[in-house]
N, C-alpha and C positions, 0 to 999 in steps of 0.2 A: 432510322434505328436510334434508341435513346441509350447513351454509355452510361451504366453509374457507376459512381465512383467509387472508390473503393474505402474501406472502412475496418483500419485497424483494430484487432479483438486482442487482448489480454485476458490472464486468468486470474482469479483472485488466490490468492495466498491461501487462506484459509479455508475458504471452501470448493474452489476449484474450478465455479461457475467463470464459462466464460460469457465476456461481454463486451461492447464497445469500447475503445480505450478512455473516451471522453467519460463514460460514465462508470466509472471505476477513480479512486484517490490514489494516487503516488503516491509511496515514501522511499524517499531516496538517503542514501548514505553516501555521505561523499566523500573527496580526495583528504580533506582534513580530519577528518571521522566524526563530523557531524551526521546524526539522523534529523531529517525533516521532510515536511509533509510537503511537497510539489504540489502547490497549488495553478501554475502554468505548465505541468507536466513537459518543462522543458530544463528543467536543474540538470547541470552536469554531475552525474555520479552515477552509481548504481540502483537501481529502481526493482519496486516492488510493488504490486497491486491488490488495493482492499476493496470489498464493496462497502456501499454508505451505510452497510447494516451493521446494528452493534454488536450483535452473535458475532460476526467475521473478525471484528476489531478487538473482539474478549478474546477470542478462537487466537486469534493470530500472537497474544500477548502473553496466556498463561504457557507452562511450565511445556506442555505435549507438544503441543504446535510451535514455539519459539525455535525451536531448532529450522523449521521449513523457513519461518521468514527471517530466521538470521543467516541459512543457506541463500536464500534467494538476495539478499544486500548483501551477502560477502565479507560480514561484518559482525563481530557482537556488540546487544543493545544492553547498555548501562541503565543501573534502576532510573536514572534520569530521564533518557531516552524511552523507557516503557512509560513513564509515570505521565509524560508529553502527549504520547502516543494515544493513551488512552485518555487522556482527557480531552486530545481530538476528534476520539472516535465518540467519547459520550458525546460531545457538543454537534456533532453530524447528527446526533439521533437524535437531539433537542429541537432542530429545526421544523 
């Protein structure tokens, strides 16, 4: 008998889809109240999960959705921190 492994799912922020954790992006807010994107999805702080679509990463930034993912970081994001955010999210979707 073959065991498999198991395979953490996450939900994306903005749209709800779940998915593998690997394939979904962190952003984490941390102890010093930086926002940043977890790129080894191993940053200490509080985390949140986008997909690599740019709908998700718009969804998640303008004014409606902002509250879901500044509930889900525990945290409020400064125009600096959007302005980062979203030019992460565009440069995902450039690839």
């Amino acid at each position: 008998m073959v065991k498999l492994k198991h395979v953490p799912e996450r939900s994306c922020v903005a749209c709800g889809t779940k998915r593998a954790k690997g394939d979904l992006v962190r952003v984490v807010h941390t102890s010093q109240g930086e926002v940043a994107v977890d790129e080894t999805g191993k940053m200490n702080g509080r985390g949140a999960y986008l997909c690599g679509r740019s709908e998700c990463w718009e969804q998640a930034l303008v004014q409606q959705k902002i509250g879901r993912f500044e509930r889900a970081l525990r945290g409020k994001l400064t125009p600096t921190d959007k302005a980062k955010l979203r030019a992460h999210g565009e440069a995902l979707t450039a690839k």
